[in-house]
N, C-alpha and C positions, 0 to 999 in steps of 0.2 A: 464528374467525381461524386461517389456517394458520400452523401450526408448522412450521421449518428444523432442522435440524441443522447445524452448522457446524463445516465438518475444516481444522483449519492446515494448511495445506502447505509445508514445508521445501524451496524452493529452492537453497538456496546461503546462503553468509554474505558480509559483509566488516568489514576491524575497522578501528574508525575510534578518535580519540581524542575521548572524550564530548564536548569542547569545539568540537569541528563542527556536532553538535548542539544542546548548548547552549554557546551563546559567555561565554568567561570564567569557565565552574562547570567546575570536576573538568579541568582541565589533562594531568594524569595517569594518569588513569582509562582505558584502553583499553574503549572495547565490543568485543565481536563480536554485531555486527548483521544478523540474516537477512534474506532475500529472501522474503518468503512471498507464498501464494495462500491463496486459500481456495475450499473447495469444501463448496456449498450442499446441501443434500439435505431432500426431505419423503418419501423411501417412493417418489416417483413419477416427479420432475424430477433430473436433476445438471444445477447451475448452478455456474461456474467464476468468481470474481472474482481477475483479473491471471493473465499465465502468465508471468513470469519474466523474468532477464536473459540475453541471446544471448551466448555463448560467444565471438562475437567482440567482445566488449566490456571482455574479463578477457586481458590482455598480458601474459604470463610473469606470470601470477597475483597480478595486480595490474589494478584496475579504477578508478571515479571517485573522482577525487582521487591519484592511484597508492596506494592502499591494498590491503593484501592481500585477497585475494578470491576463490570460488570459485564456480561458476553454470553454467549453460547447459542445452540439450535434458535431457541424459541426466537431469539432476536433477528435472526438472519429471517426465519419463518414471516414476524411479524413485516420487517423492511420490505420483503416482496410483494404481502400481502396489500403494504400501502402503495406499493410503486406498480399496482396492476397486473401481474405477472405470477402464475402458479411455478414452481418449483421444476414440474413436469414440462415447462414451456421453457425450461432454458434449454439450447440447442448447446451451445458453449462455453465450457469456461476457460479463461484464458488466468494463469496464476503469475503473480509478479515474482512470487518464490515462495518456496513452503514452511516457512516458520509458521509457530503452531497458532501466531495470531490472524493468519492470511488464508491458510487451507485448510480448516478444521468441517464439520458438519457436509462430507461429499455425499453420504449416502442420502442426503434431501434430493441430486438433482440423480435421479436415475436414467433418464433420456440424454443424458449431456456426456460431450466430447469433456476430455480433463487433458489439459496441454499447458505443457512446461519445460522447461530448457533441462535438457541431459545434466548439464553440469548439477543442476539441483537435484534430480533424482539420486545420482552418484552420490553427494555429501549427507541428504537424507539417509541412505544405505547404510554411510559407512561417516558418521561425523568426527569432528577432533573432540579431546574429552574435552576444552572449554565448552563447548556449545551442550556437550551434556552436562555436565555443572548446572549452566545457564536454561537448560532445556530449552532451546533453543528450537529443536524439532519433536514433534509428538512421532513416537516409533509404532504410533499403532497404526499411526497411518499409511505404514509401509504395506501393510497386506490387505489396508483399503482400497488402495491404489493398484497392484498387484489383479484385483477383481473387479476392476473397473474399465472403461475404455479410455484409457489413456492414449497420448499422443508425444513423445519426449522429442522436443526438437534441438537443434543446436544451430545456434548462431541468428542474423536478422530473416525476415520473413514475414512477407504480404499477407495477411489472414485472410480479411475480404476487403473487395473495393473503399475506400477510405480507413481503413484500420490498418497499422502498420507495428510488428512486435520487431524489437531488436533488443541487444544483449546489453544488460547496463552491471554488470559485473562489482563487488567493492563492497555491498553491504551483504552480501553474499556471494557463491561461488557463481552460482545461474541466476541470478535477478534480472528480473525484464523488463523493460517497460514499454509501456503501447500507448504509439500516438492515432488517435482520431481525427476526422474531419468531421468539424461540428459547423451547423450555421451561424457560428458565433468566431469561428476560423479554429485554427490546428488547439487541440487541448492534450496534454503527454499526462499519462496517468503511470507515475513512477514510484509504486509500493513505499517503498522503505530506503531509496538512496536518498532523497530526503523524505524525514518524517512530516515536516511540517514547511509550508513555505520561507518562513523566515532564516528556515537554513541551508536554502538555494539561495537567497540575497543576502549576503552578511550586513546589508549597512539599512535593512526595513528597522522602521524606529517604532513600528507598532503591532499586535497581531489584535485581529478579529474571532472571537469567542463563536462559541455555537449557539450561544441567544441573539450574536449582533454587535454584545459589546467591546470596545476598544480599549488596547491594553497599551502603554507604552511600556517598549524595552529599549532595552540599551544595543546601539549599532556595535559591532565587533571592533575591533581594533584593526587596522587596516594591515597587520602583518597575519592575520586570517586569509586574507584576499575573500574572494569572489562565495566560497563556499564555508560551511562551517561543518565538521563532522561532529558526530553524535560522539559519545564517551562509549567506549567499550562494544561498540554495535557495528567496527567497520572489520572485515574478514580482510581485504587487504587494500590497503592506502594506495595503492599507486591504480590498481582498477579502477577506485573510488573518485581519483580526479581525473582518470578518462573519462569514466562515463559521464560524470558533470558536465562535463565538458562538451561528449556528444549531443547532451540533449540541451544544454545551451546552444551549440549550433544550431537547433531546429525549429528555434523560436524568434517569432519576428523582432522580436523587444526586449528587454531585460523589464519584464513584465510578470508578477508574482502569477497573472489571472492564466496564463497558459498549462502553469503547472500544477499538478493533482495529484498530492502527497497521498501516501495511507492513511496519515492522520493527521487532517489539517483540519482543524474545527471549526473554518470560515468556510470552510464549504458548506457544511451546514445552516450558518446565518439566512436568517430570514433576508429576502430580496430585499434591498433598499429600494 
């Protein structure tokens, strides 16, 4: 089985108040919650999962929801520039789903495959008016994408030797996520079905900052069960606790370390 390597990639942040995330726990609790990628590596391949939020998405530095925020090109430029990897060396990106904080700045990789589940292409085309409200998709990137070498697939599927994409449906139409084999054993990088780990375990009493430090919150109430959904961020409910579900089966533990939010800010914490 091939072995990944797998690099965070620091986007950009934005700071929300926890209870966006989780509705009715921690009130008060400010996140600062990043934007991240991730970039794949065996020795042979760079594989890119999500490129970031478009700089015109962040209005006097403030983004979805008007919350402070910062992102764009230059940031995804600088994250690759630190992770070793020219923009021109990505072979592929693999996109969790195209909300405008995930698939923004494509014209950076010009050598790269862009691969995405149909179903997301379809609701980019043609969205409901909340998600334009919410602008929820940048529509310029309809005829970025159009000019590019895309690849729209539908349903699960092997990419390469330990990398495995399948359909996790619920916080979007086409949402994907991709499980790795890493020397550290299976790691699932799942966009936006949960944003942050604490809301794949409803009863974590703590989260970890992107300096390191430790935060207590408050466990859910046990008629939440197993998952917490985000307020206003789920496209439809009963997807949303299959897919949970699937990618809970494919984990050896009910273990926060398996799983790799879009924007988990302990993934960024310095090593202990």
């Amino acid at each position: 089985m091939n072995l990944w390597e797998i690099k965070v990639l620091y986007y950009g942040e934005i700071t929300i108040p926890k209870a966006v995330a989780t509705p009715g726990l921690d009130p008060d609790l400010l996140i600062v919650s990043p934007y991240l990628g991730f970039l794949l590596q065996n020795g042979k391949h760079n594989v890119l999962v999500d490129t970031g939020i478009s700089g015109d998405f962040i209005v006097d530095g403030k983004a979805w929801g008007n919350f402070p925020a910062k992102g764009g090109r230059s940031y995804v430029e600088q994250s690759l520039i630190k992770a070793g990897v020219d923009p021109l060396e990505i072979e592929s990106i693999l996109f969790t789903h195209l909300h405008n904080d995930h698939a923004a700045n494509v014209s950076l990789f010009k050598n790269a495959r862009l691969i995405f589940q149909r179903n997301e292409w379809a609701t980019l085309l043609d969205p409901l008016p909340i998600m334009k409200v919410r602008k929820d998709y940048d529509e310029t990137l309809v005829d970025e994408l159009k000019a590019a070498n895309c690849i729209k697939v539908h349903g699960d599927f092997e990419f390469m030797d330990g990398i495995k994409c399948f359909m996790t449906p619920g916080h979007t139409p086409g949402s994907m996520s991709i499980a790795v084999n890493t020397p550290k054993g299976i790691r699932i990088i799942v966009g936006d079905l949960w944003h942050m780990q604490c809301m794949a375990f409803s009863q974590q009493n703590e989260i970890i900052d992107m300096e390191g430090n430790r935060h207590k919150i408050t466990p859910a109430p046990p008629v939440y069960g197993h998952f917490i959904p985000p307020a206003n961020l789920i496209y439809d409910y009963f997807d949303y606790y299959d897919s949970c579900y699937k990618v809970l089966s494919m984990i050896p533990s009910d273990s926060p370390e398996y799983i790799m939010p879009g924007h988990e800010p302990s993934l960024l914490a310095p090593s202990e």
